[in-house]
C-alpha positions in Angstrom: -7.1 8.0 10.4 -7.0 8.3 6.8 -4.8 6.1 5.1 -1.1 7.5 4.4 -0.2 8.6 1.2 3.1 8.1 -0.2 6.2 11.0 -2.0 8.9 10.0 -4.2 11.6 7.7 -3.1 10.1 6.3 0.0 7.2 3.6 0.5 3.8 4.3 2.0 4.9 4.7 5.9 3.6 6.7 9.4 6.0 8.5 11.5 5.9 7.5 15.0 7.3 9.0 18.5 7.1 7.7 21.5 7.4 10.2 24.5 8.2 8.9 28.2 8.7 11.7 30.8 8.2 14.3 28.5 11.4 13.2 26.5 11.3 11.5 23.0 12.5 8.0 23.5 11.6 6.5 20.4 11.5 7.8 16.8 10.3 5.0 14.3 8.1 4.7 10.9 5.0 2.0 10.6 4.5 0.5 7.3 1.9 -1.1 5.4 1.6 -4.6 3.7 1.8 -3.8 0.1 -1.4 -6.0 -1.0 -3.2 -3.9 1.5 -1.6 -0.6 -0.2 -2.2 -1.8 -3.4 -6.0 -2.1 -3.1 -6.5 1.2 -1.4 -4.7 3.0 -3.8 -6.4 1.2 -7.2 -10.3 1.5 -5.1 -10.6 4.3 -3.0 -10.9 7.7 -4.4 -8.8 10.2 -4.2 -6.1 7.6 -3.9 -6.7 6.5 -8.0 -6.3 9.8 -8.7 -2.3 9.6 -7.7 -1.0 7.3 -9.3 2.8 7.0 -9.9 3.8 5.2 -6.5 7.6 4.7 -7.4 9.0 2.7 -4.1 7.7 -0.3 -2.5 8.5 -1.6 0.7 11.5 -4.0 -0.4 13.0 -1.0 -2.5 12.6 1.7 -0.1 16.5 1.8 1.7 14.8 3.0 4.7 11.5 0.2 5.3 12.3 -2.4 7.9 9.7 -5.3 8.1 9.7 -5.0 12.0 7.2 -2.1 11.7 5.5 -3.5 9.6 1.4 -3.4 11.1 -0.9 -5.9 11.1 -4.0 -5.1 9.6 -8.1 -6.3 10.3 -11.3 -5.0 8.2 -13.8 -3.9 10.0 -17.0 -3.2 7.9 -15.4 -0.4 5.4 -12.7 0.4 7.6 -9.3 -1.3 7.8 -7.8 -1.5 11.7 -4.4 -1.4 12.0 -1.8 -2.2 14.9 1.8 -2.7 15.7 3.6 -3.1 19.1 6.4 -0.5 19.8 8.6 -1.7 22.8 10.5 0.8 24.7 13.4 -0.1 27.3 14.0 2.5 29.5 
C-alpha cells in the first residue's frame, strides 16, 4: 500500500469496511501516529512535494485514537496494523 495522503480539514486517515454476510457491518477510518506522518511526508518524494498539511490528528473533529495503527519498519517499508472487532 502506499502511504495515504491527506485533503483539507481532515488528518492523514484510511477508510475501512468490514463486510460479514455480504452486508456492511462496520464502517470506520485508521489513522496514523503523527511522528510517523511527519517523516514520510518531509523524506519520501512525492510526499515533500505537498506540503500544506492543515489538520493533525488532535485537530481533526472526526480522528478517534482507537484507530489509531500500530506501526513496525521493515527494511524501507513501514507495516502497519490495527484490530477491528465486530459483534454480530
Amino acid at each position: 500500500m502506499v502511504y495515504p495522503g491527506w485533503y483539507r480539514g481532515r488528518t492523514v486517515h484510511i477508510h475501512l469496511k468490514v463486510h460479514i454476510d455480504r452486508s456492511t457491518v462496520l464502517t470506520t477510518q485508521l489513522y496514523f501516529d503523527e511522528a510517523l506522518t511527519d517523516e514520510i511526508f518531509s523524506t519520501v518524494e512525492p510526499y515533500t512535494e505537498h506540503s500544506g498539511r492543515d489538520t493533525r490528528n488532535d485537530t481533526d473533529s472526526i480522528h478517534d485514537p482507537t484507530g489509531t495503527t500500530v506501526t513496525a519498519r521493515q527494511g524501507d517499508r513501514v507495516l502497519a496494523a490495527v484490530n477491528a472487532g465486530v459483534d454480530v
